[in-house]
C-alpha positions in Angstrom: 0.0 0.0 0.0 1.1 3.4 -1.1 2.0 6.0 1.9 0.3 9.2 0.7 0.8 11.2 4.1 4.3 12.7 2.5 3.3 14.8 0.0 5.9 16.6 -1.6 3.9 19.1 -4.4 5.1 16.6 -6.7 2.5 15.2 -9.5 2.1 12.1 -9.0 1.7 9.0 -11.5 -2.0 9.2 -12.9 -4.5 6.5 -12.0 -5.1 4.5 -14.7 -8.6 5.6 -16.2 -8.0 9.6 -15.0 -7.6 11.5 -17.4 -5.5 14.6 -16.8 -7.5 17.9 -16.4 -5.6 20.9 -18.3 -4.1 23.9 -16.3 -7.2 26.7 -16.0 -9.9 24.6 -16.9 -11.2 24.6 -13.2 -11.1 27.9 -13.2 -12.8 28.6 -16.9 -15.6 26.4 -15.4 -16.3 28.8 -12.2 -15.4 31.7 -14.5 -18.5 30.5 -17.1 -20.8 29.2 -14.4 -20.2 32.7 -12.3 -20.5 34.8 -15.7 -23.9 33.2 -16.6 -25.4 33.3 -13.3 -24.2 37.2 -13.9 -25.9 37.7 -16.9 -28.9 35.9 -15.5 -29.3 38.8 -12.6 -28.2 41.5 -15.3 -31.1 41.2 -17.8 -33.8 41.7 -14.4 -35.0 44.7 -15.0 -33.8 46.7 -11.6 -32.4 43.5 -10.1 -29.2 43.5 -12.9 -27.9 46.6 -10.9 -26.7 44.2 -8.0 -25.0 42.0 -11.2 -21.8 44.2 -11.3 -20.2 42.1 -7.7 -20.8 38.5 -9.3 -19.7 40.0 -12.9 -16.7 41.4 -11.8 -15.7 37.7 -10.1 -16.7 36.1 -13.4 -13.6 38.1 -15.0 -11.3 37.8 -12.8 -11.7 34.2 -12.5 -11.7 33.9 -16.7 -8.4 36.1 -16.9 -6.5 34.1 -14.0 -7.9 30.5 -15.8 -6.6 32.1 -19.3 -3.0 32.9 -17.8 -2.9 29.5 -16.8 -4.1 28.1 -19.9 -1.3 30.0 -21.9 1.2 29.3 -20.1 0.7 25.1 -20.1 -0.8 25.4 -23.8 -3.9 23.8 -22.5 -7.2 24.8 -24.1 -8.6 28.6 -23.6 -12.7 27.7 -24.9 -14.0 28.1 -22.0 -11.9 30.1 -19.6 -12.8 32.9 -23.1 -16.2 31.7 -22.9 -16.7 33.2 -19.3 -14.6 35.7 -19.7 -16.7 37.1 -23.0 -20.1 36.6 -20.9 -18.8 37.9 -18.1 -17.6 41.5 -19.7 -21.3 41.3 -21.8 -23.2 41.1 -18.5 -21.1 43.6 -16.9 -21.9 46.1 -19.6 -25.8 45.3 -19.3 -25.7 46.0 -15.6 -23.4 49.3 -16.2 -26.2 50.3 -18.6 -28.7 49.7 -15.9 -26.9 52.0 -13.0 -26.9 54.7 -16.0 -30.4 54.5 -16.8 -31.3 54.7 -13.3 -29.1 57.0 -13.2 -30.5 59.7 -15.0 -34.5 58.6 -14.0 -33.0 59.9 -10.6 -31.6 63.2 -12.2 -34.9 63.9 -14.2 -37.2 62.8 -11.4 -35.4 65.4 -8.8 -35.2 68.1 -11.4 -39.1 67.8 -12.7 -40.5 66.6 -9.2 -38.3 67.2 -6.5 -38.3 70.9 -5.6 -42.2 70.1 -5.5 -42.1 67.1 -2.9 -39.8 69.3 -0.8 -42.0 72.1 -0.7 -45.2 69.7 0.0 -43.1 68.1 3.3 -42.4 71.3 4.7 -46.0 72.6 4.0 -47.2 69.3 5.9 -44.5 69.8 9.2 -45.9 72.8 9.6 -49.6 72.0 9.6 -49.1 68.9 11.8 -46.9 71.7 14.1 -49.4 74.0 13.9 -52.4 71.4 15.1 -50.4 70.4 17.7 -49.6 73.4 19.2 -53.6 74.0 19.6 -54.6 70.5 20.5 -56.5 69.8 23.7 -56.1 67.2 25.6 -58.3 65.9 28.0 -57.6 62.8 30.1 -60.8 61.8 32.8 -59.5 58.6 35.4 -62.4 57.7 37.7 -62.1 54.8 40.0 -65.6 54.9 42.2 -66.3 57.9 43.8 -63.0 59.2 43.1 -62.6 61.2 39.7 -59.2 62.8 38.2 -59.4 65.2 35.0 -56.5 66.0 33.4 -56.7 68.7 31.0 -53.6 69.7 28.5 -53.8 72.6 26.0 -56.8 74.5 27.4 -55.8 78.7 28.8 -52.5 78.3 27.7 -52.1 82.1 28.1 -53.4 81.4 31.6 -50.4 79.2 32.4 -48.0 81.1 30.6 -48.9 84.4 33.1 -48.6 82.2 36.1 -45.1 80.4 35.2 -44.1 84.2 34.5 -45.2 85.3 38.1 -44.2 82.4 39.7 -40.7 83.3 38.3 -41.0 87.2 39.5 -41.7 86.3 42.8 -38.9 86.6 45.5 -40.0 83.5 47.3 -37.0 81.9 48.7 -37.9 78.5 50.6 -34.6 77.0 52.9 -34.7 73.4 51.8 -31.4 72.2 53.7 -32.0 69.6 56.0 -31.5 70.4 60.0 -28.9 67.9 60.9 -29.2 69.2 64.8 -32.5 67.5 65.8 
């Protein structure tokens, strides 16, 4: 039996049967599956925008697979394949950020000084109600009855904070440590 626990980065003989796989041609195969999986995602409409990540791994696989291939003479079909499909779905998603793109420049120059202008016009109503709201909050447990009342004679409070503030009314709230 064969001791395969020193392995020295050394090919080693080929099993009869196995055929050997040329340099890159792993790689061509991730590069093509990743590049049509990209292309798949670019051509949905406002999905392909998300397609540049995956597209840009599709290329970089297909160019490392074709440097391998050329440097081992091994066959460059699909390692080109993925790389061509990956550049073509790269371009359809750059088309879509550009086209999106400009909806976004002519939707904030026709619409969006108007949307602005229709927020601020509804802050201030919903500011403007809730400075006069009223409210009135009424607890009653048997006999016993509480009303709390918020918003009513505001100008009533306002004059008694104001006088409560003018007066001189000191009160000595230190603590007799004597008794």
């Amino acid at each position: 039996m064969e001791d395969f626990t020193n392995n020295t980065g050394q090919p080693r003989e080929q099993l009869p049967g196995q055929t050997p796989r040329p340099a890159g041609q792993t790689l061509g195969v991730a590069a093509l599956v990743t590049a049509i999986v990209t292309f798949v995602i670019a051509v949905i409409p406002c999905v392909g925008l998300i397609a540049v990540i995956p597209g840009i791994i599709a290329i970089v696989l297909a160019s490392v697979a074709l440097s391998q291939a050329s440097k081992n003479d091994s066959p460059r079909g699909i390692p080109l394949a993925g790389l061509i499909i990956g550049i073509v779905a790269m371009l359809i998603s750059m088309s879509q950020i550009m086209v999106a793109g400009k909806i976004g420049d002519k939707f904030d120059k026709e619409w969006g000084g108007d949307i602005e202008n229709v927020i601020k016009d509804v802050q201030k109503d919903v500011l403007d109600g809730l400075e006069d709201a009223t409210v009135d909050i009424r607890i009653e447990n048997g006999d016993d009855t509480v009303n709390i009342k918020v918003g009513e004679d505001r100008e009533d409070r306002r004059r008694q904070l104001e006088e409560l503030e003018e007066a001189n009314t000191v009160t000595n709230d230190t603590v007799d440590n004597n008794q």
